[in-house]
Structures are given as structure tokens and as C-alpha cells.
Gaussian input, Z-matrix of N, CA and C with variables (Angstrom, degrees):
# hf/3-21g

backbone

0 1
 N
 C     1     B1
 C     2     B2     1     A1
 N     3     B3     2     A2     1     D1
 C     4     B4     3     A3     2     D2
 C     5     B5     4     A4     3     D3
 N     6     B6     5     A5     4     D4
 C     7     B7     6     A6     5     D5
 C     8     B8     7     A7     6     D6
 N     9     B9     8     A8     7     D7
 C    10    B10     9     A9     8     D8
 C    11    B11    10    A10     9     D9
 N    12    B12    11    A11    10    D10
 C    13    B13    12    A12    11    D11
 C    14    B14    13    A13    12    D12
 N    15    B15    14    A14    13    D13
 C    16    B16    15    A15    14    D14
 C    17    B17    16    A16    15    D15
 N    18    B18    17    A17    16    D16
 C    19    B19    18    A18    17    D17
 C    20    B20    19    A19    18    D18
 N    21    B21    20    A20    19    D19
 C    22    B22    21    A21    20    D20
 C    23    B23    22    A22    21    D21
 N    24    B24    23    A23    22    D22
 C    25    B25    24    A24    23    D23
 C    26    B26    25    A25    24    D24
 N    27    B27    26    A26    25    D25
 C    28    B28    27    A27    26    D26
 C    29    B29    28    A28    27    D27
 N    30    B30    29    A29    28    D28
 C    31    B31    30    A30    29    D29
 C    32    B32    31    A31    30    D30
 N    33    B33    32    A32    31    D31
 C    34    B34    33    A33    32    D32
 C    35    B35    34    A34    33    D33
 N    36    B36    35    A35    34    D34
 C    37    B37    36    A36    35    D35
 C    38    B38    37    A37    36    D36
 N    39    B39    38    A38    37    D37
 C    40    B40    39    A39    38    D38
 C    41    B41    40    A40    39    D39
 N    42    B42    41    A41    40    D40
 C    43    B43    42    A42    41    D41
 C    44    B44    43    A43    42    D42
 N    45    B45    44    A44    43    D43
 C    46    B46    45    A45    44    D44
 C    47    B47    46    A46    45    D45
 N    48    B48    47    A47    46    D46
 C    49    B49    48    A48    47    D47
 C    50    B50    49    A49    48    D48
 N    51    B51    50    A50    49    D49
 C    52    B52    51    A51    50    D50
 C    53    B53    52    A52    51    D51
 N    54    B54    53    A53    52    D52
 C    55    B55    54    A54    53    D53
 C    56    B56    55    A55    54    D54
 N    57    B57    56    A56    55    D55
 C    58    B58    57    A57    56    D56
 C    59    B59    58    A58    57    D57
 N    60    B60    59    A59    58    D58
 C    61    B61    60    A60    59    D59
 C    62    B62    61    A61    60    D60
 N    63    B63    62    A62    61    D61
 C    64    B64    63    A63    62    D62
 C    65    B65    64    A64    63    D63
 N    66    B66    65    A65    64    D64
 C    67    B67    66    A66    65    D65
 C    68    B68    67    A67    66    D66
 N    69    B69    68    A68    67    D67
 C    70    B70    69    A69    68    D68
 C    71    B71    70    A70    69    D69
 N    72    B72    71    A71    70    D70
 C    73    B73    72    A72    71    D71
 C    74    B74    73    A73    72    D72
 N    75    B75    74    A74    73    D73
 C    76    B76    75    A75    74    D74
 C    77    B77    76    A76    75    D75
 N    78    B78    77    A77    76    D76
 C    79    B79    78    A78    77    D77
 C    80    B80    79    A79    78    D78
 N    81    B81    80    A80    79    D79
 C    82    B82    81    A81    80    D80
 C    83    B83    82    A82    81    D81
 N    84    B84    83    A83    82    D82
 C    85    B85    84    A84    83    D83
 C    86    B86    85    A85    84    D84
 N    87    B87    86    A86    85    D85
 C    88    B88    87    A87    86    D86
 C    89    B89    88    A88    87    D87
 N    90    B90    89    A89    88    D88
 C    91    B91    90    A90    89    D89
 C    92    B92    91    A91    90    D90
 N    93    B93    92    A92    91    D91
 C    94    B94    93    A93    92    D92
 C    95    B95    94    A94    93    D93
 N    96    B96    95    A95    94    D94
 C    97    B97    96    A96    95    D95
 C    98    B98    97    A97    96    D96
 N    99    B99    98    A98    97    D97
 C   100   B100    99    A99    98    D98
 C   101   B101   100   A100    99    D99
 N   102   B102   101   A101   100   D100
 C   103   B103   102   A102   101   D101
 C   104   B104   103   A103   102   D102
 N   105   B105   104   A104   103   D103
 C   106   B106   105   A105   104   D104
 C   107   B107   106   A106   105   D105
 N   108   B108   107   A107   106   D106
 C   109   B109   108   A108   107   D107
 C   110   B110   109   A109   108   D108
 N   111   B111   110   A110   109   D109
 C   112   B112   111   A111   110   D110
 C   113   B113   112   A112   111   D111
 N   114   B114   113   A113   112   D112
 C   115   B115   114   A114   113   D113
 C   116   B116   115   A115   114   D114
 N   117   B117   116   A116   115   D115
 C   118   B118   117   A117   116   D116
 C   119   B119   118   A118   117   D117
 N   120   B120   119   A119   118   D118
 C   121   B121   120   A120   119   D119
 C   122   B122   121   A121   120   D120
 N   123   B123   122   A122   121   D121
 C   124   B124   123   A123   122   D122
 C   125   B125   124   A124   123   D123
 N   126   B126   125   A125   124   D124
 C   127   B127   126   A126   125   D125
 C   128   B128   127   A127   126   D126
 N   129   B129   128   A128   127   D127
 C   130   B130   129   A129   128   D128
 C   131   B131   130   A130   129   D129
 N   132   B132   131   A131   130   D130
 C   133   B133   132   A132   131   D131
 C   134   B134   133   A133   132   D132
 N   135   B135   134   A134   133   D133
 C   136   B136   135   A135   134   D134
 C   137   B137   136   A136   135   D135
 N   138   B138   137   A137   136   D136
 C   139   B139   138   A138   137   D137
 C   140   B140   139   A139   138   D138
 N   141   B141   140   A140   139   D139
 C   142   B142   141   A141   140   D140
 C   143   B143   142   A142   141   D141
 N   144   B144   143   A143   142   D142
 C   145   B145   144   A144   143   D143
 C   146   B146   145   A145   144   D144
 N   147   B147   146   A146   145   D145
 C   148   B148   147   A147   146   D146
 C   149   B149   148   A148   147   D147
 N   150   B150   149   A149   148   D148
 C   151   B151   150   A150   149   D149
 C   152   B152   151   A151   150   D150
 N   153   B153   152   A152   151   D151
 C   154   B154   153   A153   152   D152
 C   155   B155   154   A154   153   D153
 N   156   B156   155   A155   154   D154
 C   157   B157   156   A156   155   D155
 C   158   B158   157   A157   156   D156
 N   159   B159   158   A158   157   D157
 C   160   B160   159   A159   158   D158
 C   161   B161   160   A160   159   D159
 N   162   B162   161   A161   160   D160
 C   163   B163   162   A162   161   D161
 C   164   B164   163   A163   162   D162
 N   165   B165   164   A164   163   D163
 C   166   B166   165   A165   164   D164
 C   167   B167   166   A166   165   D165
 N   168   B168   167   A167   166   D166
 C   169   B169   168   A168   167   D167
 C   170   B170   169   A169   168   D168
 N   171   B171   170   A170   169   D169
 C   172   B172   171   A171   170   D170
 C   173   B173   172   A172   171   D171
 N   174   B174   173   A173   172   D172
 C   175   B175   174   A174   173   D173
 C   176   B176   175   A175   174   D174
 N   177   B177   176   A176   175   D175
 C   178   B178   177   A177   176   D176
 C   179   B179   178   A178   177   D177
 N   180   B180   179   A179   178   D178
 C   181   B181   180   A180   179   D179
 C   182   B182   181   A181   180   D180
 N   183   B183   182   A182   181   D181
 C   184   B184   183   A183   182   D182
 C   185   B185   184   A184   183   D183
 N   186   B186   185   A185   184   D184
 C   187   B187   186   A186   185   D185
 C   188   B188   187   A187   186   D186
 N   189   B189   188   A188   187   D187
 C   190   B190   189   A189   188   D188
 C   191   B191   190   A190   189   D189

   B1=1.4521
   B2=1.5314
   B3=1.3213
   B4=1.5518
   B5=1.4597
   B6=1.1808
   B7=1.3779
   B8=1.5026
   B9=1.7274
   B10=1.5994
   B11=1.9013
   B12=1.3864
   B13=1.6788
   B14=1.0133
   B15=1.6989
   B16=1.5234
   B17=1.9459
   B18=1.0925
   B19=1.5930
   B20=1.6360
   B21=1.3313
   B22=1.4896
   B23=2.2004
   B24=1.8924
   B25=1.6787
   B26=1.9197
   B27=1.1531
   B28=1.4897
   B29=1.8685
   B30=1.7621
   B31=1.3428
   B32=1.4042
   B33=1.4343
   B34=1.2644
   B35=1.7507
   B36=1.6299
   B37=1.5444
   B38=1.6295
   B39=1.0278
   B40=0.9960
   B41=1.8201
   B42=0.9521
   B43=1.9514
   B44=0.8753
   B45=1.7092
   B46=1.8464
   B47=2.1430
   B48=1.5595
   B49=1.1880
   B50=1.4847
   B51=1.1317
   B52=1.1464
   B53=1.9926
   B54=1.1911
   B55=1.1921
   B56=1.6807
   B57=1.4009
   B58=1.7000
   B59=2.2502
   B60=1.0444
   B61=1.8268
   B62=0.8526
   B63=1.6149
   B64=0.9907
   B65=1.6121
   B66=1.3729
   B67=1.6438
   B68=1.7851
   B69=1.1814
   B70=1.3087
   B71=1.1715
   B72=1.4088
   B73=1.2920
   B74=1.9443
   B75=1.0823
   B76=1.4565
   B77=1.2026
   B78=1.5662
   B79=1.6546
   B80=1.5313
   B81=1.4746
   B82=1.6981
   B83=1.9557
   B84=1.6576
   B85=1.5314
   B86=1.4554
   B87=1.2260
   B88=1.3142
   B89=0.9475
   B90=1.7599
   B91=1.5507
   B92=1.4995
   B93=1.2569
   B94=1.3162
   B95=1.7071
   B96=0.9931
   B97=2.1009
   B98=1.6537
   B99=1.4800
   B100=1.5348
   B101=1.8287
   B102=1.4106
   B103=1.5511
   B104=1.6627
   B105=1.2989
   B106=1.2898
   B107=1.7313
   B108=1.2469
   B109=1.0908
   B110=2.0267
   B111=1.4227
   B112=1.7788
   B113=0.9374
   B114=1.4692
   B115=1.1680
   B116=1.7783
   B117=1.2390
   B118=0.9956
   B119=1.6298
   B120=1.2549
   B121=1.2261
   B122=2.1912
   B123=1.2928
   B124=1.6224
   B125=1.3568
   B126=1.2242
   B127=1.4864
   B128=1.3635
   B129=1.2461
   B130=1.5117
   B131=1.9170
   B132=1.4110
   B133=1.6346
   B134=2.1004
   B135=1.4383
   B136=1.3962
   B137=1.9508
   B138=1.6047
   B139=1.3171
   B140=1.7318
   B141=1.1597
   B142=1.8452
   B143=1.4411
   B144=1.8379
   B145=1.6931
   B146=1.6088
   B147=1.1786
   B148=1.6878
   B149=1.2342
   B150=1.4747
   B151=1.0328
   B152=1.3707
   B153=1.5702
   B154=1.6115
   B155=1.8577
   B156=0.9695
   B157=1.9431
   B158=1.1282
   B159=1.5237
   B160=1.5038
   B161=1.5097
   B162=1.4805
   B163=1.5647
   B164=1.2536
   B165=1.6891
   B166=1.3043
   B167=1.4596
   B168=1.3880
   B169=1.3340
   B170=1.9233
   B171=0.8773
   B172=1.1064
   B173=1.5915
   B174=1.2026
   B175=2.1522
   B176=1.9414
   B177=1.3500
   B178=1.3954
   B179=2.0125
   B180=1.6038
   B181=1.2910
   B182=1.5290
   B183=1.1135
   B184=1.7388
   B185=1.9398
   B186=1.4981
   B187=1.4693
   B188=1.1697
   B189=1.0281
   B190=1.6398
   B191=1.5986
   A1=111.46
   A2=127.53
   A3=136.16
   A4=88.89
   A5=156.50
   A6=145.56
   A7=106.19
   A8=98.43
   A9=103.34
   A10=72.23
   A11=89.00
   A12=127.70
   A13=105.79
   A14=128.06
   A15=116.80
   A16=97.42
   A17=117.21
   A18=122.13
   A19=113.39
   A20=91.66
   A21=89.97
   A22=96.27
   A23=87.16
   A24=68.85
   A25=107.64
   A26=125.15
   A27=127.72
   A28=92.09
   A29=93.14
   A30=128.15
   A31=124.77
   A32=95.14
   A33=127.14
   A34=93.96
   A35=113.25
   A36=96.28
   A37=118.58
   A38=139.34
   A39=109.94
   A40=107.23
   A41=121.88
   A42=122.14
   A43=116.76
   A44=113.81
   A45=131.63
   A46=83.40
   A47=113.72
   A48=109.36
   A49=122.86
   A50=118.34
   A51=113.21
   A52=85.22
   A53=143.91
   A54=147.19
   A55=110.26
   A56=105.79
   A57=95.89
   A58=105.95
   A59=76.42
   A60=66.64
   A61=133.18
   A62=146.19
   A63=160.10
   A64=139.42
   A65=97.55
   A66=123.14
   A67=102.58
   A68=119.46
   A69=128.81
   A70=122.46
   A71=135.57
   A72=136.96
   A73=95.92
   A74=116.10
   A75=113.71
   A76=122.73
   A77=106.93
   A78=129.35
   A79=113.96
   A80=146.76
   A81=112.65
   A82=94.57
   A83=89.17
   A84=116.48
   A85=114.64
   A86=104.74
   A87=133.37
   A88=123.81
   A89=119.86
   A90=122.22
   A91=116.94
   A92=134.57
   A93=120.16
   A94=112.13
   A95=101.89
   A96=98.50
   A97=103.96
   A98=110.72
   A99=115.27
   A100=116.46
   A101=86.29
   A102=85.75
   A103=140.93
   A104=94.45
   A105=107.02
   A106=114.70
   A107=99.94
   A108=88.30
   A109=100.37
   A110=109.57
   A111=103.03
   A112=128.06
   A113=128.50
   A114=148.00
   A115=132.76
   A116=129.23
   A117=118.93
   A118=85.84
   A119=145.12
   A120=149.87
   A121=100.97
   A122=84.40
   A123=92.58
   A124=109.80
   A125=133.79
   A126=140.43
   A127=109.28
   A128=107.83
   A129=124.16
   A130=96.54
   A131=111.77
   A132=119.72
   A133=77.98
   A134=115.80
   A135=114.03
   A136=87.51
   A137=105.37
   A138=113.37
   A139=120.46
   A140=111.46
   A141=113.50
   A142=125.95
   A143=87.58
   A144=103.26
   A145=97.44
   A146=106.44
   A147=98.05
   A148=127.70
   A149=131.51
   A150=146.19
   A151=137.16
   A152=87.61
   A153=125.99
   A154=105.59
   A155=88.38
   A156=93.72
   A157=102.73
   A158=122.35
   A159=128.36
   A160=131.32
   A161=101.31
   A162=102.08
   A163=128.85
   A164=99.23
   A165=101.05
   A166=111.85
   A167=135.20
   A168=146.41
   A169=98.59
   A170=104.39
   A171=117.50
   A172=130.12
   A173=120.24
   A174=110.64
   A175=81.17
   A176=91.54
   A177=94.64
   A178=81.61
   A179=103.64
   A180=111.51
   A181=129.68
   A182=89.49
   A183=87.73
   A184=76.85
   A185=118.96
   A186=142.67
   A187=106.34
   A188=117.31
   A189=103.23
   A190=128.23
   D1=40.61
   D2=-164.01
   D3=-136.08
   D4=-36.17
   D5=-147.76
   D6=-165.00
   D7=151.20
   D8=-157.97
   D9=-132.85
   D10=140.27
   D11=174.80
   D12=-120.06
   D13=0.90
   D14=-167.91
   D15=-109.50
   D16=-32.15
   D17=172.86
   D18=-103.83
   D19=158.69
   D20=179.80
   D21=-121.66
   D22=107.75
   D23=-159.30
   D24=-72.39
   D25=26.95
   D26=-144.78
   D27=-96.12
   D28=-48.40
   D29=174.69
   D30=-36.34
   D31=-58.70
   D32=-141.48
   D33=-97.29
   D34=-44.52
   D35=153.78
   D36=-86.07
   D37=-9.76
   D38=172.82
   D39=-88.34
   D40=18.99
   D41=155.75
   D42=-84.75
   D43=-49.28
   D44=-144.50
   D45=-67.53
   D46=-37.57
   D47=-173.22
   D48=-55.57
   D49=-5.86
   D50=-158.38
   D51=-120.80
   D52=-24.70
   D53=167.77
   D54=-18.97
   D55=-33.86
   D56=-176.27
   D57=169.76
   D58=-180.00
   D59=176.77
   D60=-91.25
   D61=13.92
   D62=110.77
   D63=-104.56
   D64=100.77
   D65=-156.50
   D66=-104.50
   D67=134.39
   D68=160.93
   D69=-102.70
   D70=114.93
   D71=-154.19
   D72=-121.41
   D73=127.51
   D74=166.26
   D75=-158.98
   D76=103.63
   D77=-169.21
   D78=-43.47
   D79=109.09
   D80=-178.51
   D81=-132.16
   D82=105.99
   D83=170.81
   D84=-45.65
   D85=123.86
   D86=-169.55
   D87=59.53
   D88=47.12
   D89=-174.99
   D90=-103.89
   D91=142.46
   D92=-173.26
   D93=-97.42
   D94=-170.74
   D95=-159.56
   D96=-59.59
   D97=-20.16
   D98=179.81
   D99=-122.71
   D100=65.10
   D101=-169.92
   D102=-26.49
   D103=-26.64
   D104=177.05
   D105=-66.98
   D106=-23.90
   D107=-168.73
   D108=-109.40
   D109=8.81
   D110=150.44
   D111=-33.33
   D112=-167.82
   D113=149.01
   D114=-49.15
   D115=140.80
   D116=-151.30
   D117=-63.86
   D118=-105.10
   D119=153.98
   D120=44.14
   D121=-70.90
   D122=-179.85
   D123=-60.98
   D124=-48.82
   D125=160.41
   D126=-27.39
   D127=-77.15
   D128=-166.31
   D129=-31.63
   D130=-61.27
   D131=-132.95
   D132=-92.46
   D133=-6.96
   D134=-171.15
   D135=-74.09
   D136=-76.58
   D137=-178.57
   D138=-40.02
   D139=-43.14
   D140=161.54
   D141=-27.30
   D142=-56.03
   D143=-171.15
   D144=-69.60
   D145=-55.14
   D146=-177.20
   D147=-65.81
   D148=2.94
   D149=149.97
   D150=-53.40
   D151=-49.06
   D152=177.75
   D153=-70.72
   D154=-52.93
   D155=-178.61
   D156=-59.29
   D157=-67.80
   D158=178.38
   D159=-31.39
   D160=-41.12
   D161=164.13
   D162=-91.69
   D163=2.03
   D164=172.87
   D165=-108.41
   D166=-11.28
   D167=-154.71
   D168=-119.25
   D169=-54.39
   D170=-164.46
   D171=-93.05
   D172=133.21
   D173=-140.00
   D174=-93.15
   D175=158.49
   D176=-161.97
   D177=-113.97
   D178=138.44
   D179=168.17
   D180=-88.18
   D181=170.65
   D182=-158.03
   D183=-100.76
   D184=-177.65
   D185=-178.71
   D186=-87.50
   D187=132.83
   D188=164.87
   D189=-99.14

């Protein structure tokens, strides 16, 4: 559960770059092709990053 043989992540960022003009790229060591389902450790720093984007990417709603 340390290394993925099923993606090639080298690939896979150097494509995702070209997807559009503003791309977020974020490497997460020792993750397997479905991160979520890594290691707790790998999890943790997976959910962080998407945390991090989200409040930064994503418009925050007001209550109704």
C-alpha cells in the first residue's frame, strides 16, 4: 500500500497541465491510484489539500 503500478503519475501531470489555464497540480507521496483509499497518513494530507483548494477555489455560500 506505498506504490501504485497502476498510474503513471509523471504522465498524468505532465497532461492534467495542459487541461486548461489554470491547473492545480499536487504531488501526495505514497498515494495509491485511489487516494482515498491509501494509507491513513496519505488520506489525512489527501483531504488537507482539498480543503485548501476549496477555500480557495471555491465561492463560499451565504445561509439562506
Amino acid at each position: 500500500m506505498t506504490a501504485d503500478a497502476v498510474l503513471d503519475v509523471g504522465h498524468i501531470a505532465g497532461y492534467a497541465s495542459r487541461l486548461g489555464r489554470h491547473v492545480t497540480i499536487v504531488r501526495i507521496e505514497g498515494g495509491m491510484h485511489d487516494l482515498t483509499l491509501s494509507s491513513a497518513p496519505v488520506r489525512a494530507r489527501v483531504f488537507d489539500e482539498l480543503d485548501r483548494w476549496m477555500r480557495a477555489y471555491v465561492p463560499a455560500t451565504s445561509p439562506d
